[in-house]
N, C-alpha and C positions, 0 to 999 in steps of 0.2 A: 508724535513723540513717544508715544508709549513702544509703536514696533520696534522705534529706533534704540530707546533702551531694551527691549527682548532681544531685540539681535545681539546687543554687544555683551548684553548677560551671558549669551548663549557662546558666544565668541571667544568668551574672554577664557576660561578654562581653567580657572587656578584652583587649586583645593584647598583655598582656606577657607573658614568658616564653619556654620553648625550645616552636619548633614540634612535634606530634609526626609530621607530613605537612611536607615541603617541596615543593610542586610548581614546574618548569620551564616552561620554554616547549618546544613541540615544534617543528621542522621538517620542514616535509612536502617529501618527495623523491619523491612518485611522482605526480607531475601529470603524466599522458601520457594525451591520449583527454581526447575531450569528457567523459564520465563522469565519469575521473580527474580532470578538473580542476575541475569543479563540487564534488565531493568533498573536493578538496585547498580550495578555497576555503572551504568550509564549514568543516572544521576548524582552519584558519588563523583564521577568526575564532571559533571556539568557545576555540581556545588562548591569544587575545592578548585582546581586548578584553571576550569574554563572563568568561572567567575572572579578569581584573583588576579585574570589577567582583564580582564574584563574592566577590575576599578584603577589595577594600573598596569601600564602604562596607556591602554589605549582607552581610558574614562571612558566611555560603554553602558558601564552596569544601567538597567532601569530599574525595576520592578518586577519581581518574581515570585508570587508567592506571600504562603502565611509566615514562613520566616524572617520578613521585615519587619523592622518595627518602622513607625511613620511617626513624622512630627505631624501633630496635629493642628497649631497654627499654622504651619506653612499651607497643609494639605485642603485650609480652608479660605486661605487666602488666594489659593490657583484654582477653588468655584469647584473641591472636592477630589475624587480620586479615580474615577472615572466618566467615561463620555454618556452621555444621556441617552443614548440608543442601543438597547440591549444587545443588538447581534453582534456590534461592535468588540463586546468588553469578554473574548473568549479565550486570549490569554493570560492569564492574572492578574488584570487590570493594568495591563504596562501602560497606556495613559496617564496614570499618575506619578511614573516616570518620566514619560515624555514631556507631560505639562510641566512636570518641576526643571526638566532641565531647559526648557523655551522659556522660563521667567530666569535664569541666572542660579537656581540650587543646583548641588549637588546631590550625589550618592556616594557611601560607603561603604567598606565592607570589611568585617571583622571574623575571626575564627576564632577567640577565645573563647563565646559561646554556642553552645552545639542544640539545635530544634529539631526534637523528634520528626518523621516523615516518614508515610507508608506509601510505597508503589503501587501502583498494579503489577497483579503478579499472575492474568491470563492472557493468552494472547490476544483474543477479540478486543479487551479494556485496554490493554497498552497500544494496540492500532488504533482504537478510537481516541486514546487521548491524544495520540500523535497528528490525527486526521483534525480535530478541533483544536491544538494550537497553531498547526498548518494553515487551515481556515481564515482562523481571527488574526494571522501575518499578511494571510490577502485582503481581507478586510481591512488592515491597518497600513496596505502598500498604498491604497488610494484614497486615504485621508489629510487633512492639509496639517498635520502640527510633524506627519514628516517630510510634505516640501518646507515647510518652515527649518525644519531640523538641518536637510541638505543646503538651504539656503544662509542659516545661520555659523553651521559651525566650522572650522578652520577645518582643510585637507587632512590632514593627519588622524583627528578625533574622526572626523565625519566617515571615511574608510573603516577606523573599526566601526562607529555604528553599525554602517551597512553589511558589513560583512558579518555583524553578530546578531542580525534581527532579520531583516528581509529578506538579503544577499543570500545569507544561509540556505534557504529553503529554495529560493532562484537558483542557488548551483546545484541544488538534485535533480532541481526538473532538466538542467545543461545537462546533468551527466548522463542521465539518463535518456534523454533524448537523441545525445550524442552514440548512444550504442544502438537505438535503433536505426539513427544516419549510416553510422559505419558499416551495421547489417546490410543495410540497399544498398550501401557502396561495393560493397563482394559481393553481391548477387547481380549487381547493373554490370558489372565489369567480367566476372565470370557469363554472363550471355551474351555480350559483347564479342569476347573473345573466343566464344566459341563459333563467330560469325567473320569475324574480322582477325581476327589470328591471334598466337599467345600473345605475343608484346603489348596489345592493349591492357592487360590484366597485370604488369609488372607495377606500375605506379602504387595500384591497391592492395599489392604484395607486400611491397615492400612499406607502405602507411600501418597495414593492418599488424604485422610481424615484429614492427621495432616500436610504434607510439604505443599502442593500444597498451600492450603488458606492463610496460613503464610505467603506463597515465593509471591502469588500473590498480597494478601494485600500490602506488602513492596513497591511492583513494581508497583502498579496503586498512592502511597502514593510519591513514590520517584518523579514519573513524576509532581505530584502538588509540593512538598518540598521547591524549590526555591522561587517560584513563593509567598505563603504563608507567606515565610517566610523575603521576601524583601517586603510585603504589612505590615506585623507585626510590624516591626522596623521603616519605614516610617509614618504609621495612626495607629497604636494601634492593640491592639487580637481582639476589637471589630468588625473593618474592617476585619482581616483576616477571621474571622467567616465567616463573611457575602460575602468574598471572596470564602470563601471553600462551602456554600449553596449555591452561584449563580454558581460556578463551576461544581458543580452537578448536578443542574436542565439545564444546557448547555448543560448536558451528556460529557464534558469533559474525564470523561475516555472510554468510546466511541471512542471519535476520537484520543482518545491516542493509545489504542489498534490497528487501521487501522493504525496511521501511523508509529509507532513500528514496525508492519509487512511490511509495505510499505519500512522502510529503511533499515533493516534487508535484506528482498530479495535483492532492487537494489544494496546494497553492496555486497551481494556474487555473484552474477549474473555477476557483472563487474568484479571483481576478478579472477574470470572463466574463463567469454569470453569475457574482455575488453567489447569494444562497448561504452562508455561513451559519451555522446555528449549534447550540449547546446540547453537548454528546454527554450524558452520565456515565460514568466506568464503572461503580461501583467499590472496585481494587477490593474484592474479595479472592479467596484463593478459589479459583479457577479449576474445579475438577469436572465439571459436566462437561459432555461431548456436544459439539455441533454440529450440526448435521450438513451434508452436503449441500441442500437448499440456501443455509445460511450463507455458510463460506462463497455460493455461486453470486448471489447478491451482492456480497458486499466487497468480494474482491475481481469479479470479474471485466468491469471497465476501467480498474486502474492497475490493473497487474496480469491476470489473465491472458487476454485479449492482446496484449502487446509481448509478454513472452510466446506465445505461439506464433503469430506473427514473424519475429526475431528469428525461430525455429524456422520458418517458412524460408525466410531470405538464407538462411543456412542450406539448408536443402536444395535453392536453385542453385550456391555457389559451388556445389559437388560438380567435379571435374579440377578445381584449379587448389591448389598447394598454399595453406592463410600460415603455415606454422602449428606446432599444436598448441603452442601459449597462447595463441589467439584464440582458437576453440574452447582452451578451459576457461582461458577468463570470461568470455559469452556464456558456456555454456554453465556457468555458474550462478550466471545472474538472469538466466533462464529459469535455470531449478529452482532460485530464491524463489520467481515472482509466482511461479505454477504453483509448486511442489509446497512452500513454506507453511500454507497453512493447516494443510495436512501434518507436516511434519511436528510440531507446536500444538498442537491440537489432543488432547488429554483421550483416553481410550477411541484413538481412530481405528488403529488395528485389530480391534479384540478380537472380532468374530465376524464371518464370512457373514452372517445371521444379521446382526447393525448394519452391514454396507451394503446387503441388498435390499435391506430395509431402507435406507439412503435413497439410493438407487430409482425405489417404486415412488416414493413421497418427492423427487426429484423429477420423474416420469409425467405423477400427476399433476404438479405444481405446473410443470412447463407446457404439457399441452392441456389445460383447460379454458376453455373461453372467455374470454373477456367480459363482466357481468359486474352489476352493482355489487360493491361489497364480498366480491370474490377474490383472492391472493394469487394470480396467476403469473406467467412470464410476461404475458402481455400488458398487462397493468404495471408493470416494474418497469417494462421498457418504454411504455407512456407515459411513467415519471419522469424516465430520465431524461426522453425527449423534451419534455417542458421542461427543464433548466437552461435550452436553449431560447427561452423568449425573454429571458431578460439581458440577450446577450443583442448590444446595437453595435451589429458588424456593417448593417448597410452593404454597399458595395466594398467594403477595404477587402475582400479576399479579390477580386480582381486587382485595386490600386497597389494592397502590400502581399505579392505570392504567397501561399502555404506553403507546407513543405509538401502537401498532397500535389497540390499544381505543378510543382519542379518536378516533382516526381514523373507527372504526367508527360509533359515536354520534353523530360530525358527520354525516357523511354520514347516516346513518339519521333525524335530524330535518330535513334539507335535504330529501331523499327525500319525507319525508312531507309535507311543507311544500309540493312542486313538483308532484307526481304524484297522480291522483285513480284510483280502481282502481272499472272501471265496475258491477263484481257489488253490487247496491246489498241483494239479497237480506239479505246476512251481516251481523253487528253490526260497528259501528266496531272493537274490538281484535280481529277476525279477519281484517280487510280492513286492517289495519298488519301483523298477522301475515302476511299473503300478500303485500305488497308488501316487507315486508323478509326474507325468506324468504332463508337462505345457500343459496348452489347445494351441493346436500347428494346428487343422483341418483350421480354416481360413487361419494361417500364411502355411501352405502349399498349401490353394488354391492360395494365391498368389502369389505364389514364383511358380508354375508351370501353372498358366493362366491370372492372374491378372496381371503381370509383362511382360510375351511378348507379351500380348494384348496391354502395354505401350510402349513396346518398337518398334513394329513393325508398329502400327498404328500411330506412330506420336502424340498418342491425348491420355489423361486419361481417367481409366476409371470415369464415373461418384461419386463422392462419396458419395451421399447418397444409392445409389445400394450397391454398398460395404459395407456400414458399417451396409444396412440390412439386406447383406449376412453376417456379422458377428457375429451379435444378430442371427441369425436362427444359425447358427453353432454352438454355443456358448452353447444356448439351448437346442439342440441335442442333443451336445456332453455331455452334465452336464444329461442330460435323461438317457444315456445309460450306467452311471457310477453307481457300486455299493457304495453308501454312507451308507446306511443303517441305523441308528440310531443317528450317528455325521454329520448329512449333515452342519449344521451350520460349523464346522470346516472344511471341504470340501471346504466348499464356501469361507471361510475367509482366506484359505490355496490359491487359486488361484485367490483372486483379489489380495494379496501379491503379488502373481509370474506374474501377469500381471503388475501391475507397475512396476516391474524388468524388466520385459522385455520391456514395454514402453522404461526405458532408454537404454537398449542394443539396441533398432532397433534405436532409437534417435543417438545412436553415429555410428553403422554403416551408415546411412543413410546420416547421414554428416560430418563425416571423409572418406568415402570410403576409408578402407583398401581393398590392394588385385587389386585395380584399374580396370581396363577392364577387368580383368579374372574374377571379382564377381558381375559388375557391375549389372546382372540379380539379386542376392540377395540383391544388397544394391536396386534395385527400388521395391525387396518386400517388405522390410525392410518399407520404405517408408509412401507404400499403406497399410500394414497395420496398421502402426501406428498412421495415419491419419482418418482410417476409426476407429478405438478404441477412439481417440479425438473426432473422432464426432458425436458418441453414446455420452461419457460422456458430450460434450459441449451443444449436445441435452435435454440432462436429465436436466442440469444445468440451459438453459436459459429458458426451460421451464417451472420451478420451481420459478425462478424471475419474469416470465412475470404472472404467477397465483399468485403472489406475489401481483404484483404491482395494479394488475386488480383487486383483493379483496380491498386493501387498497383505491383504489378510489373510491369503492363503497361504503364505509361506511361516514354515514351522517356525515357531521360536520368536516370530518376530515382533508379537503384541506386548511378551514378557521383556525382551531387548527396550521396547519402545517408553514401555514404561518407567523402566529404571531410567533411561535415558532425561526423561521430563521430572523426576522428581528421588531419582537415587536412590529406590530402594527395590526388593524384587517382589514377587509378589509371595504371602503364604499361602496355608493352608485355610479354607472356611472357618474352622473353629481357631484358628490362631486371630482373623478377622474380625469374630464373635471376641474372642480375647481382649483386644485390643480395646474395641467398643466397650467392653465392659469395664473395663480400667478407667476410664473417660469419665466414667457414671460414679455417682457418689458410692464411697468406701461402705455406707452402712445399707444397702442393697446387694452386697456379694456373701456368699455364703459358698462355702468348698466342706472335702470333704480329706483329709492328711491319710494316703496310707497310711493304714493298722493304727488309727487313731481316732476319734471319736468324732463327732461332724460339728465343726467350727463352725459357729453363725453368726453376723453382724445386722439380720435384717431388724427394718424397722414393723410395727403393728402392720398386718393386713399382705407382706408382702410374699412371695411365694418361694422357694427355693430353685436353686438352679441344678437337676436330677443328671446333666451330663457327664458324662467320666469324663470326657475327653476335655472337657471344660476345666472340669476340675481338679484333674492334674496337670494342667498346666498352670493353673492359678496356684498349685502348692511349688510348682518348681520355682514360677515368678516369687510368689513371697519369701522364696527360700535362698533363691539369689540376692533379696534387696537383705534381708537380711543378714547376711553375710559382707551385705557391701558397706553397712552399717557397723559391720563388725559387732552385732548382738544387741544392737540397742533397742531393742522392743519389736513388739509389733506393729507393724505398715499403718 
């Protein structure tokens, strides 16, 4: 009886009664820095317009925040405000939205009064808070108060839930997955047709040249839409104009694109392999630099890694004609995922002197060994491999394909289709079996020396040794192979099958099936999967760090870059000392007035300040406030 009344509480959907959520409007006070204020604008429209539609018409709203107020009988009557299990409770306790709308309350939402609220206003703190409410959405995909929710409440309500809580963050990972689909799509089709003639590659022409700009426009138009459109009705079109021009020169869809990808991954990621846990931001203003190490860590398996990539499938599909609207919209959401954190990133340009500083502490980080209590590349990438044991795939990547396996099979009947293998001695399925043959000569040097050289010595081997026994293997083995006129599709047929297999040694490696009897394959599995990471990690940071070291070499660019983040240009030293010293209490400063006698406000003990250059500027300062005062005294 009791479900039967939650259900039809939840069902029923009228907004009479006392709310047991009342939420506010927030006001964001800390728009300072480009960051900051991209940040402040986004939340400004998630608090007015996103959330007004939110309570009506599509009843939605949960739980957001310190700007609710809460009834407190109700909130104790539904056994509190959130779930008992810490990792769970990583979005502002929406749980106690949830609970209250599965017993029959409601929510509210008012704008007649307004609650202070400070952003994050760096880029690291505003990606992590994005990455931990990302998190605690997949945490909260596979909890039952919201099969309850999809099961309780009417089509209509139940649609906007999903589309304002889970859905949301489900369509970053679509979109964004959908452009690295599209990617293989022109590069499968462009090798194709360079085997099998143009007409094959017309279908992919003509998909990639008319959907793609359309669906793309939509979706960099959607993420502004709110925002726009709650400046519209508040100040006039004139303001939204001049909203949508300052949003552009922000680069706004820039850092929409990063962090589109950004919640997309950490959402499926946790849905996977859990792991969700409480990111601290700080939302202090954000002037220190990060170093290339930082930025390689924290964004290089969810943004990195898959723009190059993209770039990659771009590159084979040279020869065939996509449109340029197709190029700019890829190659925009490329630059986002590479380039963004660079770009965002407070004194990256200053000096040629920081970034090969970068560079050496980025050098050493990545090639040092593996050791108790050491911070290396190897240890990072040991971590990340253990997120995969709490993932129970079992066999479903054979029962439900990946998209790495389609991959593999396209390509594998393209292959066969394009390329004729001249050994005519052998039957037909030995001469498929040798033309689709995985580059397999490293993964058997490890699995018969590289593995009980780990196992019996106690100690790894080296990984950079390894992974340049891999590249020499690799190159050998691709030497010795008859390609003959399709080597392009050769090559793009086997970095296919190596990202396949990246994930097959990924899940034996860390599921160990087979236990002690396989144990020898699952640490080849391991070794070489690690030495394949870190050729490509090689390729990749190397790429960033001649990046970075261009970019600071070009005149002009550190002062451009700075304004750019925070709107102002840079002074002089002693205007900097200036500035500082304004900051500092008034009875500390002491000047000296041309042709007048020496002004002092210090206190017992404290010393004067002997700079001219100080201290004519601190008489021209007092002499402007003064004036702005129109003679009211002294400062």
């Amino acid at each position: 009886s009791s479900s039967s009344s939650s259900s039809s509480g939840v069902s029923s959907g009228n907004m009479a009664g006392r709310p047991g959520i009342l939420g506010f409007r927030e006001h964001i006070f800390s728009s300072m820095g480009l960051v900051g204020k991209v940040a402040a604008d986004m939340e400004f429209a998630f608090g007015t317009m996103i959330q007004r539609t939110m309570d009506w018409p599509l009843e939605a709203r949960l739980h957001y925040g310190h700007p609710d107020m809460m009834d407190k009988f109700q909130m104790l009557q539904q056994g509190g405000v959130s779930k008992a299990i810490r990792g769970l409770n990583l979005s502002e306790d929406v749980f106690a939205g949830l609970d209250l709308i599965l017993r029959g309350g409601r929510t509210a939402y008012r704008e007649y009064f307004h609650v202070g609220k400070g952003r994050d206003m760096g880029f690291m703190s505003t990606m992590s808070f994005f990455t931990k409410i990302s998190m605690g959405n997949g945490e909260q995909a596979i909890t039952r108060q919201w099969l309850r929710i999809g099961l309780g409440l009417p089509l209509s309500r139940l649609l906007g839930m999903f589309y304002m809580h889970v859905g949301f963050f489900l369509n970053h990972f679509f979109v964004n997955a959908s452009l690295k689909a599209l990617a293989f799509m022109v590069a499968f089709f462009s090798v194709s047709s360079s085997g099998m003639g143009k007409e094959m590659a017309a279908p992919a022409v003509e998909m990639a040249s008319r959907y793609l700009t359309v669906f793309y426009t939509i979706f960099m138009l959607a993420t502004m839409l709110p925002l726009l459109l709650e400046v519209a009705i508040g100040n006039g079109l004139r303001a939204m104009l001049r909203s949508l021009a300052t949003s552009l020169l922000r680069l706004t869809p820039i850092f929409a694109a990063f962090q589109s990808k950004l919640m997309g991954y950490h959402f499926m990621q946790t849905v996977h392999h859990g792991g969700a846990q409480y990111l601290p931001t700080g939302r202090g203003i954000a002037t220190s630099r990060d170093t290339l190490v930082q930025v390689f860590r924290c964004f290089t398996s969810s943004h990195m890694k898959d723009g190059f990539e993209v770039a990659l499938f771009l590159l084979v599909s040279m020869g065939t004609d996509y449109s340029a609207p197709f190029y700019i919209c890829t190659a925009i959401s490329v630059l986002a995922w590479i380039v963004a954190p660079f770009l965002f990133n407070p004194k990256q340009f200053d000096s040629p002197h920081l970034v090969v500083k970068d560079i050496c502490e980025w050098l050493w980080w990545f090639c040092r060994s593996d050791r108790e209590g050491v911070e290396c590349w190897a240890r990072w990438a040991v971590c990340m491999l253990e997120l995969r044991r709490h993932e129970d795939l079992k066999v479903q990547w054979l029962l439900i394909p990946t998209s790495r396996l389609l991959a593999v099979v396209a390509t594998s009947v393209l292959l066969t289709q394009v390329t004729t293998v001249q050994t005519v001695s052998l039957p037909w399925w030995l001469r498929t079996l040798w033309l689709l043959r995985p580059p397999l000569w490293h993964l058997m040097v490890c699995f018969l020396l590289l593995a009980p050289f780990d196992r019996l010595c106690s100690g790894r081997f080296p990984l950079p040794l390894t992974a340049l026994l891999a590249l020499t293997l690799s190159i050998v083995e691709m030497m010795v192979m008859d390609t003959g006129d399709n080597w392009r599709c050769v090559l793009f047929h086997r970095y296919v099958f190596v990202r396949f297999m990246l994930d097959v040694a990924d899940w034996f490696a860390s599921q160990q099936p087979g236990g002690r009897w396989l144990s020898g394959f699952h640490t080849a599995c391991r070794i070489w999967a690690l030495s394949v990471r870190f050729l490509r990690d090689a390729v990749l940071g190397s790429v960033l760090a001649i990046f970075c070291l261009f970019m600071s070499l070009v005149p002009g660019l550190a002062k451009l870059h700075d304004c750019f983040l925070f709107r102002r240009c840079r002074q002089s030293d002693a205007s900097a000392r200036l500035r500082l010293m304004e900051e500092q209490s008034v009875s500390t400063m002491s000047f000296r007035e041309p042709g007048a006698a020496t002004m002092s406000f210090r206190e017992p003990g404290t010393t004067m300040h002997e700079d001219p250059e100080i201290q004519l500027a601190m008489s021209h300062l007092l002499r402007a406030r003064a004036t702005a005062d129109d003679g009211a005294g002294e400062p």
